[in-house]
Biopython code that builds the backbone (N, CA, C, O; Angstrom):
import numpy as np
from Bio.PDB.StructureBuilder import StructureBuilder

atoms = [
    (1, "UNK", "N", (-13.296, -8.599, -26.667)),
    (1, "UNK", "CA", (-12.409, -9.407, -25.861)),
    (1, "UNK", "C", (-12.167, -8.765, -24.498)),
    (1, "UNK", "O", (-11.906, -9.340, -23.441)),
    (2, "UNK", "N", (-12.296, -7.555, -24.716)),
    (2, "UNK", "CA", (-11.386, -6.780, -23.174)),
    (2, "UNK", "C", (-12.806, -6.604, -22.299)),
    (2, "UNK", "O", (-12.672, -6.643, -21.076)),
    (3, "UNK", "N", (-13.907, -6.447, -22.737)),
    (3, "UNK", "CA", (-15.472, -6.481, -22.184)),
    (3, "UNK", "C", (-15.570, -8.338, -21.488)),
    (3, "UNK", "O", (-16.304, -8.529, -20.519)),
    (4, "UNK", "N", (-15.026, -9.161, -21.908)),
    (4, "UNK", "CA", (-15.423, -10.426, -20.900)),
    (4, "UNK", "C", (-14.391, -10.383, -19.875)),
    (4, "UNK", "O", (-14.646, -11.079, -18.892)),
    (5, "UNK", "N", (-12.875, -9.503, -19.841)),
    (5, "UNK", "CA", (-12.255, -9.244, -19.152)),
    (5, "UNK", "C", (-12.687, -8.703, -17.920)),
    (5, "UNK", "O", (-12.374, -9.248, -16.861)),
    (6, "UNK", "N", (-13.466, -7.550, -17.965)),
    (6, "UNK", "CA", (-14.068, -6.579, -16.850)),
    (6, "UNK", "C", (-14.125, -7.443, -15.703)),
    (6, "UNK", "O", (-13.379, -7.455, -14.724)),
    (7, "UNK", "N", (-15.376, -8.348, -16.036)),
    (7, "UNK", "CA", (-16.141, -9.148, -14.637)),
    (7, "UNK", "C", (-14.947, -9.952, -13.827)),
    (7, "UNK", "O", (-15.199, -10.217, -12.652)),
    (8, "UNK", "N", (-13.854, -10.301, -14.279)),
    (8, "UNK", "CA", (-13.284, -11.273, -13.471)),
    (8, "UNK", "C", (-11.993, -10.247, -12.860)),
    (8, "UNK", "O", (-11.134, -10.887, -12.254)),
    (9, "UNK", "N", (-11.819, -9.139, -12.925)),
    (9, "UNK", "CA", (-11.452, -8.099, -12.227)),
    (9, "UNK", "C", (-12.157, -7.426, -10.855)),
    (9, "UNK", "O", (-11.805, -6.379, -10.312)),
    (10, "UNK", "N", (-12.886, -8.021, -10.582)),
    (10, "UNK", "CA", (-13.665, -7.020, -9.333)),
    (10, "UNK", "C", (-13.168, -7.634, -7.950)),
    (10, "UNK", "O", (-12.623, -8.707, -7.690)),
    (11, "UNK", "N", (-13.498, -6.717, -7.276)),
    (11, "UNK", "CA", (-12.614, -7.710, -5.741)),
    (11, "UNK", "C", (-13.605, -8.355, -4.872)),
    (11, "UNK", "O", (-14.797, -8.058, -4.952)),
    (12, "UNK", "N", (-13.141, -9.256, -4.018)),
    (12, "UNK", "CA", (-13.966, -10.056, -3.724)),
    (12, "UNK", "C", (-15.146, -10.049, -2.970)),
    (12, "UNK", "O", (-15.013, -9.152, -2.137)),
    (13, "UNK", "N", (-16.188, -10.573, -2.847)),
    (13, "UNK", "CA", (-17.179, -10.474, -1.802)),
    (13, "UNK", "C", (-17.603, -10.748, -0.492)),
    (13, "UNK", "O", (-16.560, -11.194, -0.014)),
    (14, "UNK", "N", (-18.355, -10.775, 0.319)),
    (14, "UNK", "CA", (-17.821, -11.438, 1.428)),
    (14, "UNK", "C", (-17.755, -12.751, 1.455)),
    (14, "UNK", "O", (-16.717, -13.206, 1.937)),
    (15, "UNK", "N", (-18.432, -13.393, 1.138)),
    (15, "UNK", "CA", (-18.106, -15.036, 0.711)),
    (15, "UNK", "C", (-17.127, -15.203, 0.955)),
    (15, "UNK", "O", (-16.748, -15.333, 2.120)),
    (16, "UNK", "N", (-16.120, -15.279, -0.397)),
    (16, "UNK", "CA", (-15.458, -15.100, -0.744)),
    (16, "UNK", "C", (-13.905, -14.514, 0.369)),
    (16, "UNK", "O", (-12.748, -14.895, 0.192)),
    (17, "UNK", "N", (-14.224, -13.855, 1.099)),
    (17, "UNK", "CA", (-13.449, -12.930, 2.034)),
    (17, "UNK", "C", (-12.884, -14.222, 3.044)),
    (17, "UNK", "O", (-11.789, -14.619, 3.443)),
    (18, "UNK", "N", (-14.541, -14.675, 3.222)),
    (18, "UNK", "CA", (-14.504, -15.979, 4.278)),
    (18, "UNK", "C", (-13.259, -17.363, 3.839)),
    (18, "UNK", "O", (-12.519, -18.011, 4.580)),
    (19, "UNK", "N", (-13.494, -17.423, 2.084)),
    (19, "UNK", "CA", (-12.687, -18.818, 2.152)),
    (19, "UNK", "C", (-11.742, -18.162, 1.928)),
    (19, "UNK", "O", (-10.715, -18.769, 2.228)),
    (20, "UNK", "N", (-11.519, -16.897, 1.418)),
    (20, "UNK", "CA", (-10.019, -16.783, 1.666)),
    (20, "UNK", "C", (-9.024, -16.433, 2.944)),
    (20, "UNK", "O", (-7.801, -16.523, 2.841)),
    (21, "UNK", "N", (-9.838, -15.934, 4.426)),
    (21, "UNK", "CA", (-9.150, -16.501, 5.749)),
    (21, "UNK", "C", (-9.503, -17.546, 5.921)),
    (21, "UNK", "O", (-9.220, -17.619, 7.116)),
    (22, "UNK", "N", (-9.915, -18.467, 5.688)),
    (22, "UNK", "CA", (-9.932, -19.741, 6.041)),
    (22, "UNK", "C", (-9.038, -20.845, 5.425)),
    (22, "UNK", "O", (-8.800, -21.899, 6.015)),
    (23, "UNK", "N", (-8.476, -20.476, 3.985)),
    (23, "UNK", "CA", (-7.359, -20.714, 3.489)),
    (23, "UNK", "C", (-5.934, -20.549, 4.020)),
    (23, "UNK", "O", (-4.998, -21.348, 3.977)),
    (24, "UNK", "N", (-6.014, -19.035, 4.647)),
    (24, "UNK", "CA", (-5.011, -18.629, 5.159)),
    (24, "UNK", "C", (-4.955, -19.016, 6.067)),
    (24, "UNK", "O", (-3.794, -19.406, 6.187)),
    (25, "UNK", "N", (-5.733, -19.303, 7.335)),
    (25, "UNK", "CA", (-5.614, -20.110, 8.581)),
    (25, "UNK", "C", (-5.069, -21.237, 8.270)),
    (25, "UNK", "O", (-4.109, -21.472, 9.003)),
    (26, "UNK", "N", (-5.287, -22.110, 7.425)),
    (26, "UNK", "CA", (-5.221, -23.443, 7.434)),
    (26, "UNK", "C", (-3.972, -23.768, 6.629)),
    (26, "UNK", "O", (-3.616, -24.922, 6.388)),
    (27, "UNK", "N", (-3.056, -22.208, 6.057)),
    (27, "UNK", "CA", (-2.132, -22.615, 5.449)),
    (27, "UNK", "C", (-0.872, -22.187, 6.914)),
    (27, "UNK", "O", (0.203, -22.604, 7.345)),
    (28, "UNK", "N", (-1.731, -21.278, 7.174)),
    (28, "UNK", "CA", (-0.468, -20.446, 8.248)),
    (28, "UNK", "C", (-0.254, -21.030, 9.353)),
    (28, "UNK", "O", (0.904, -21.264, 9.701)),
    (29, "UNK", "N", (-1.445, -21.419, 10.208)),
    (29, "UNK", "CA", (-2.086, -22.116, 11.279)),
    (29, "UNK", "C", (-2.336, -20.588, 12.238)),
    (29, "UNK", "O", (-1.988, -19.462, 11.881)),
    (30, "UNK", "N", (-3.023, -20.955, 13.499)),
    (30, "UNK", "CA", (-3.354, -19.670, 14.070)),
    (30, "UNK", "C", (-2.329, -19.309, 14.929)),
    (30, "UNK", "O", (-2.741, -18.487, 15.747)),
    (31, "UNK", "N", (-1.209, -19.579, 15.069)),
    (31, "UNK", "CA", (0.224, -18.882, 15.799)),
    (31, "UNK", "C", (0.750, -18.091, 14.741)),
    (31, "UNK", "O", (1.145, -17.095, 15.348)),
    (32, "UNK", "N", (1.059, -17.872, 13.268)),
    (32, "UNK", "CA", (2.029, -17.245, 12.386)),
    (32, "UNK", "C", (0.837, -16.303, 12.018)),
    (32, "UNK", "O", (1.413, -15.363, 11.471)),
    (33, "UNK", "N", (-0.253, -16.077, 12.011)),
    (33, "UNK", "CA", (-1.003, -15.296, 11.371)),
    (33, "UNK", "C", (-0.581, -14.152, 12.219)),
    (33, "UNK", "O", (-0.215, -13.230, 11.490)),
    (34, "UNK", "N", (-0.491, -13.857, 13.480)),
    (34, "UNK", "CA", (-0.222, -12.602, 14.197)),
    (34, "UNK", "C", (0.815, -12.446, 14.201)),
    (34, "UNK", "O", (1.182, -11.841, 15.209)),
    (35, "UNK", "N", (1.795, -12.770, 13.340)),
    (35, "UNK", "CA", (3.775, -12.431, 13.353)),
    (35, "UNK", "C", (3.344, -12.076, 11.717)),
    (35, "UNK", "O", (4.133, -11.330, 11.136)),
    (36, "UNK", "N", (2.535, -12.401, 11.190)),
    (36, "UNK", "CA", (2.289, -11.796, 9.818)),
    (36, "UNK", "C", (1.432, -10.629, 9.515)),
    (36, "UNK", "O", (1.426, -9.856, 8.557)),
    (37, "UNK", "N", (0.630, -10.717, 10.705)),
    (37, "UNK", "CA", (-0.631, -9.046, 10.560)),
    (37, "UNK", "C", (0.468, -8.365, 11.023)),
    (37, "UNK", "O", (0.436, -7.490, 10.158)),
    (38, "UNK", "N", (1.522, -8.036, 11.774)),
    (38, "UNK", "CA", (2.529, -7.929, 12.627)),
    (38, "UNK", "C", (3.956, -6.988, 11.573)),
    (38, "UNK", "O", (4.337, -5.832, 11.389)),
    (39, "UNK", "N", (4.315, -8.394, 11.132)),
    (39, "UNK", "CA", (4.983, -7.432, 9.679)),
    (39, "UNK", "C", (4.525, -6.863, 8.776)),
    (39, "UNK", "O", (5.104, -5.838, 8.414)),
    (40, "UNK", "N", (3.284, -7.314, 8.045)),
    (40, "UNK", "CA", (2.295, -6.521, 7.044)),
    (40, "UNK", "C", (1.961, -4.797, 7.609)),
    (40, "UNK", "O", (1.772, -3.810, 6.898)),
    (41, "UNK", "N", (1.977, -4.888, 9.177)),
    (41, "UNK", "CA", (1.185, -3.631, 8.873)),
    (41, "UNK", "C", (3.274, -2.950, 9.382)),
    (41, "UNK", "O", (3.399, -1.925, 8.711)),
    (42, "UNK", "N", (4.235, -3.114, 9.957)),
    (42, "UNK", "CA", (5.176, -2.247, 10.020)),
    (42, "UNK", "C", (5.728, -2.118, 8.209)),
    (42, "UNK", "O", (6.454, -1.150, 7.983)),
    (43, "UNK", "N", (5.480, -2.816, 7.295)),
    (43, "UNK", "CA", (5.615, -2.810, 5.698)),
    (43, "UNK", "C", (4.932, -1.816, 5.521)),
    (43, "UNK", "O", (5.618, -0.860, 5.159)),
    (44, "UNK", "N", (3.433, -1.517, 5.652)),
    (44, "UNK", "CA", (2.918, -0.898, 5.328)),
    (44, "UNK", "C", (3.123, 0.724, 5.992)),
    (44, "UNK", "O", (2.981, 1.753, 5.331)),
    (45, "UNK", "N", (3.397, 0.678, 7.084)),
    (45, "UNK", "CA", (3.717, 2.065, 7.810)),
    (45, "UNK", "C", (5.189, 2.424, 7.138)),
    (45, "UNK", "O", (5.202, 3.534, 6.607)),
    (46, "UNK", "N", (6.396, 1.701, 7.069)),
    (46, "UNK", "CA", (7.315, 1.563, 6.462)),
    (46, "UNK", "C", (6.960, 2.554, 5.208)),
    (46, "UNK", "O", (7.293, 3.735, 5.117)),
    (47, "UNK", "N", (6.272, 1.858, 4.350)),
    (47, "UNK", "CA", (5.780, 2.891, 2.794)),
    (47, "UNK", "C", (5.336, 3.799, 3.227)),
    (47, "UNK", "O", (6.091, 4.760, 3.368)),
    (48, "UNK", "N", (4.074, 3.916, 3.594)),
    (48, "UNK", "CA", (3.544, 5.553, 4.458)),
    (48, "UNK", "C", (4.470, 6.613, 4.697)),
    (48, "UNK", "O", (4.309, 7.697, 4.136)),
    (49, "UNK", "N", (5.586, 6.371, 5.611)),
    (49, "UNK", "CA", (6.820, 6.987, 5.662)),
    (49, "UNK", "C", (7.705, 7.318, 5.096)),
    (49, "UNK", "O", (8.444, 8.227, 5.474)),
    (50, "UNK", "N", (7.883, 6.509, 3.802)),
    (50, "UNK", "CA", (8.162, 6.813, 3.446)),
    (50, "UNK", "C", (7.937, 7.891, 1.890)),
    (50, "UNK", "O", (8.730, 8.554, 1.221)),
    (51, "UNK", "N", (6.305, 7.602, 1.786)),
    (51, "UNK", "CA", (5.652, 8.616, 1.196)),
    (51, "UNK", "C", (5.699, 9.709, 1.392)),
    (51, "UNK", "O", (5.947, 10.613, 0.594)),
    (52, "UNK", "N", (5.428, 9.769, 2.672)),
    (52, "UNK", "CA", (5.624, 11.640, 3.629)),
    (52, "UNK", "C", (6.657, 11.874, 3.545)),
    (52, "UNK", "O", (6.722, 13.049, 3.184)),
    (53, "UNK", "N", (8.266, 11.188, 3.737)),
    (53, "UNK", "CA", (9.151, 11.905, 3.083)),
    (53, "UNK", "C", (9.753, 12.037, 1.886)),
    (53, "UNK", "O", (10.946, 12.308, 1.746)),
    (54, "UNK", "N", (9.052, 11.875, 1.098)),
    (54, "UNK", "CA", (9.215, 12.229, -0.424)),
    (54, "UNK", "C", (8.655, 13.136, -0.695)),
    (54, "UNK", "O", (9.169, 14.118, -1.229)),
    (55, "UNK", "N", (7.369, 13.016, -0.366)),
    (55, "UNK", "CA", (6.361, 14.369, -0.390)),
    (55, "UNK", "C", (7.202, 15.657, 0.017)),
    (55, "UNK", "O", (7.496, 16.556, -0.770)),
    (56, "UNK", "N", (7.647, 15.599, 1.760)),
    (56, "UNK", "CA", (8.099, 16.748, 2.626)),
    (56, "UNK", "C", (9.195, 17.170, 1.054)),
    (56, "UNK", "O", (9.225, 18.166, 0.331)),
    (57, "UNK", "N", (9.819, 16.124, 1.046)),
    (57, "UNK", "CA", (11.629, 16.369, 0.030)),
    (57, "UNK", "C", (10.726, 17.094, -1.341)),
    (57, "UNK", "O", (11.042, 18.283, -1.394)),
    (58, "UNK", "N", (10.017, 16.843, -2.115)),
    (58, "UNK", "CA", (9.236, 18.015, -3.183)),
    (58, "UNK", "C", (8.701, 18.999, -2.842)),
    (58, "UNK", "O", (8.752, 19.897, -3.682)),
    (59, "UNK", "N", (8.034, 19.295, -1.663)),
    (59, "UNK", "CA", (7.476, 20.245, -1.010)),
    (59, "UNK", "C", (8.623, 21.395, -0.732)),
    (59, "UNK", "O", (8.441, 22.602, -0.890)),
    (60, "UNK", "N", (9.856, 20.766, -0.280)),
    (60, "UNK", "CA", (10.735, 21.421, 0.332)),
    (60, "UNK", "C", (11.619, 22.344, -1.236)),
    (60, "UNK", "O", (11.915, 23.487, -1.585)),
    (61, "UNK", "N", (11.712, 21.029, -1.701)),
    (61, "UNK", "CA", (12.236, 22.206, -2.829)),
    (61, "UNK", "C", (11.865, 22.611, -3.854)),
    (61, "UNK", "O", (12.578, 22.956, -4.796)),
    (62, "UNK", "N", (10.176, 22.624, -3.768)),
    (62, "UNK", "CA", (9.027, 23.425, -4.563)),
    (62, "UNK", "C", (9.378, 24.524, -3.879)),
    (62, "UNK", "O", (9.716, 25.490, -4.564)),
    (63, "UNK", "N", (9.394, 24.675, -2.329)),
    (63, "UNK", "CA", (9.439, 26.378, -1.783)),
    (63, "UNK", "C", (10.933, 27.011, -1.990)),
    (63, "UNK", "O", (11.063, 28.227, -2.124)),
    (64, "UNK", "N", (11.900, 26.244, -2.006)),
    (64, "UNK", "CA", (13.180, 26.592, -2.177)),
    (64, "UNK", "C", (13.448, 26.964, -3.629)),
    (64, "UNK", "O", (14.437, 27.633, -3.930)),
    (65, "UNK", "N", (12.349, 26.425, -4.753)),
    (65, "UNK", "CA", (12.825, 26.956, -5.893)),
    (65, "UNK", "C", (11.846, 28.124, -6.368)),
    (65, "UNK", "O", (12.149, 28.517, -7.494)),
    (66, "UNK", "N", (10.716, 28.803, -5.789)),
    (66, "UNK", "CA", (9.834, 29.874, -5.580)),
    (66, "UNK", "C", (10.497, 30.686, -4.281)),
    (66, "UNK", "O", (10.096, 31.833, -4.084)),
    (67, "UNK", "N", (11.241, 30.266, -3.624)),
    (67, "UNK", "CA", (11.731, 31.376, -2.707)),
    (67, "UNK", "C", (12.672, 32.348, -3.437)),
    (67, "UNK", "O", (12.505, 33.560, -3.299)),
    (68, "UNK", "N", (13.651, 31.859, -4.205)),
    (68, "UNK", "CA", (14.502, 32.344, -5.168)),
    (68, "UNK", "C", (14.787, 32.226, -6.367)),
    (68, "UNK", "O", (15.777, 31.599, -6.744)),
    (69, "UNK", "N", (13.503, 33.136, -7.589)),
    (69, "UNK", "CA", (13.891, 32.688, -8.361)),
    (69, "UNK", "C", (14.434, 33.360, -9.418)),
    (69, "UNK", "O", (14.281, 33.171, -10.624)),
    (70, "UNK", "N", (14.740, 33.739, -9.141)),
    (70, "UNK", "CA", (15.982, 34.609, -10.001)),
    (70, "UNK", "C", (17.464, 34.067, -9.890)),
    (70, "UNK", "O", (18.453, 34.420, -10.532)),
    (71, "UNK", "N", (17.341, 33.086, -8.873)),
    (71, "UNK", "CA", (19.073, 32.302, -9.396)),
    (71, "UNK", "C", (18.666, 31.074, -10.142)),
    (71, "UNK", "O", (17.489, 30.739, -10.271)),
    (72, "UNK", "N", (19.395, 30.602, -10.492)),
    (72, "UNK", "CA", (19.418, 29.340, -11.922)),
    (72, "UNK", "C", (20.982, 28.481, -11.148)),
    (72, "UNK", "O", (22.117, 28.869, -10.875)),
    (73, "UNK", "N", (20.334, 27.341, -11.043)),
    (73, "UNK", "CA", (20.869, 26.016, -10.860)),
    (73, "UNK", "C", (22.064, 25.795, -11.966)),
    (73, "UNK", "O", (22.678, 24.729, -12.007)),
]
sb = StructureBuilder()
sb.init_structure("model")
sb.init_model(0)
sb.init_chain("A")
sb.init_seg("    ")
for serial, (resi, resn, name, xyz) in enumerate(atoms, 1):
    if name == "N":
        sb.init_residue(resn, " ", resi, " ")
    sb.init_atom(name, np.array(xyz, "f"), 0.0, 1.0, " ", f" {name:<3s}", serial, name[0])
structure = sb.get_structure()
């Protein structure tokens, strides 16, 4: 059962790439598509940022808890 699953998991081709902006044009029209590449990518920098500071915040007190460890929390 989970083997006829596989194939309809893969991402798309270029074909495929095509009707799906051409869907999106024709749902968005060509004025909202650039107020939407627009927010998509500050969303996406948004996460980025906020990855790096999560990262920095474990990083920071990975060294803070190897700087001293002989005290206990």
């Amino acid at each position: 059962m989970t083997l006829t699953l596989i194939p309809m998991l893969s991402l798309p081709g270029g074909s495929e790439w095509i009707i799906i902006a051409l869907v999106v044009l024709l749902l968005f029209g060509g004025k909202k598509i650039p107020e939407l590449m627009r927010g998509l990518g500050k969303g996406v920098r948004n996460f980025k940022d906020g990855l790096n500071d999560a990262s920095k915040e474990v990083d920071d007190a990975a060294k803070a808890a190897t700087k001293n460890p002989d005290e206990k929390a």
